[in-house]
N, C-alpha and C positions, 0 to 999 in steps of 0.2 A: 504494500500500500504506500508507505514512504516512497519506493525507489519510484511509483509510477507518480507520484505531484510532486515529487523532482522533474522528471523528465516532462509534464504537463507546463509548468513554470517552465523549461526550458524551452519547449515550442513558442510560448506565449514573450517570453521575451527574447526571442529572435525574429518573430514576428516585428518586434518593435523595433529591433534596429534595423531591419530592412525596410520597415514602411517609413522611417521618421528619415533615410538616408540621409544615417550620421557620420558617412565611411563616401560619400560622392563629396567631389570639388567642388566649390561655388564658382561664379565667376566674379572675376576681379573683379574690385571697385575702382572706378575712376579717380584719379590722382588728384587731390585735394588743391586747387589753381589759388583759392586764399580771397578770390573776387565773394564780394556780398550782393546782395539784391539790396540798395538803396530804396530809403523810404519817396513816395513818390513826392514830388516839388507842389505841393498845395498851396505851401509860402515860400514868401522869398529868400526866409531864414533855411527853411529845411534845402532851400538847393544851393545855398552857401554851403551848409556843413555835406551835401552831397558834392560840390565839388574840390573840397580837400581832401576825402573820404576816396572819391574814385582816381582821383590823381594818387595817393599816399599807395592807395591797395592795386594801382596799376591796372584797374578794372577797366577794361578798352570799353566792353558794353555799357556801362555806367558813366564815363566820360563823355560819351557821345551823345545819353541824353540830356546832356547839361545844357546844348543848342538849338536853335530855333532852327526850323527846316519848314521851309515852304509848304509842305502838303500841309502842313497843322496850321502854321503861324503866319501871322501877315508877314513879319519881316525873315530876310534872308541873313542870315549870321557874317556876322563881318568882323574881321580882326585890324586894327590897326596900327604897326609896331611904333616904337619909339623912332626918333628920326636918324638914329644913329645906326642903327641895325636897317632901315627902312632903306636909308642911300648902299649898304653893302649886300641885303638880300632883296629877292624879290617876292615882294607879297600882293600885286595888283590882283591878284586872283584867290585871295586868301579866303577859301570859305569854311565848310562842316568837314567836307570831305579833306581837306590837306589839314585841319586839324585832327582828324582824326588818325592820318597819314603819321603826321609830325610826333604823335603820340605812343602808334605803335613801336614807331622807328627808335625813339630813349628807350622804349622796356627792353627792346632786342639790343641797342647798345650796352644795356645797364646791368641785363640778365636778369631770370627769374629769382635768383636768390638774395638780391639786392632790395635796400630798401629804400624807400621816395619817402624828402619828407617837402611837407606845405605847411607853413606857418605863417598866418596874418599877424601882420606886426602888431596890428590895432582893427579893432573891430570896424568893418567896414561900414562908413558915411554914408549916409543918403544926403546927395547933395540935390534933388529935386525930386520930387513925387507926384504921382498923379495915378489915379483908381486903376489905373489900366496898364502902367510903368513907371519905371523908376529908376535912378540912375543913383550908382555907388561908388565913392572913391576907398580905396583900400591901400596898404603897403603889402608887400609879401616878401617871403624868404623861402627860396628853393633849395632844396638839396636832392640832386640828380648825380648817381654815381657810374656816370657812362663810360665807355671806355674810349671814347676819342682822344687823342693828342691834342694838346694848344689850346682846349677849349676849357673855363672854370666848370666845375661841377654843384658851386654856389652862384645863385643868382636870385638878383633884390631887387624892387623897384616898386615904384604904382601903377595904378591903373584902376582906369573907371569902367565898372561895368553898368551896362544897360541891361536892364530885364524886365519882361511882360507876361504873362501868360496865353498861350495857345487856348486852341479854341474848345480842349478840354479842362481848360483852365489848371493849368499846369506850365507853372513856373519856369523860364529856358531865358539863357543867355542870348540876347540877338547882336549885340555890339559889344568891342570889347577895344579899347583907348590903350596901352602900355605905355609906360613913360621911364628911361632911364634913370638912376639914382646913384649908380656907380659906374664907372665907365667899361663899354663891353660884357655888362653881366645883368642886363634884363631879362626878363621871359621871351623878349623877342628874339635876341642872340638864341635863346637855347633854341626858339623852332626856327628860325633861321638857320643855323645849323643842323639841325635837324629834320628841314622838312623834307629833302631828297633822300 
């Protein structure tokens, strides 16, 4: 009687580890890339802290919602650099897409394992307002650890941005002003360097 609810327990729990395949491989998991899903831009604070957040964590898809794009937004995203970067690159053509360009081109300079930092000197100004837009002046401080020759890997300056909401009412950068503060180390030297 014993020997046989042994051997009944032994059916019953081989049963289990063949139906529960505890002894099959899984398949990998995808390799943790470190990007977040940002909260969407409702205000204009929450797409401020989304674009430190996407620049910092390298997130290309989250960077790129930062801009206004025609199919949503009345206006077409414009960048305008400092004048001193402005006379050595060229940016007549400077829209979403060569931001977006200029962007990927530092992560792959800089490599996956590298860290981006964005630091507002001072909390960004609104220096006019209106229900529908508004316009901000700001300082910032870059650290981009790329691996180009010649070029700094800190970079300072200001710049005003313009923001309005799309026609989902959602927050996007459509102009953006850079203005020099140290010499040769704007944000515009870095995408001037960077946007080919």
């Amino acid at each position: 009687m014993l020997c046989r609810s042994y051997h009944i327990a032994f059916v019953i729990l081989s049963f289990l580890f063949i139906s529960c395949d505890l002894f099959d491989t899984r398949d990998p998991e995808q390799p943790d890339s470190g990007n977040q899903t940002l909260p969407i831009a409702f205000t204009k604070e929450i797409l401020f802290s989304n674009f430190r957040d996407a620049f910092q964590q390298k997130n290309t898809d989250e960077y790129r919602k930062l801009f206004s794009d025609t199919a949503t937004h009345a206006q077409r995203f414009a960048f305008m650099p400092s004048a001193s970067a402005g006379t050595r690159y060229s940016f007549s053509s400077w829209d979403k897409s060569l931001e977006d360009d200029y962007f990927r081109n530092i992560i792959s300079s800089a490599g996956i394992s590298s860290s981006f930092r964005f630091d507002l000197i001072s909390i960004p100004k609104v220096i006019s307002y209106q229900s529908d837009s508004a316009k901000y002046s700001l300082e910032y401080l870059l650290f981009v650890p790329h691996n180009r020759g010649g070029v700094t890997q800190q970079f300072v300056g200001n710049g005003d941005i313009y923001v309005s909401p799309d026609k989902n009412a959602i927050w996007r950068i459509y102009r953006w002003v850079d203005f020099e503060t140290k010499k040769d180390s704007s944000w515009s030297e870095l995408k001037g360097q960077f946007a080919k």
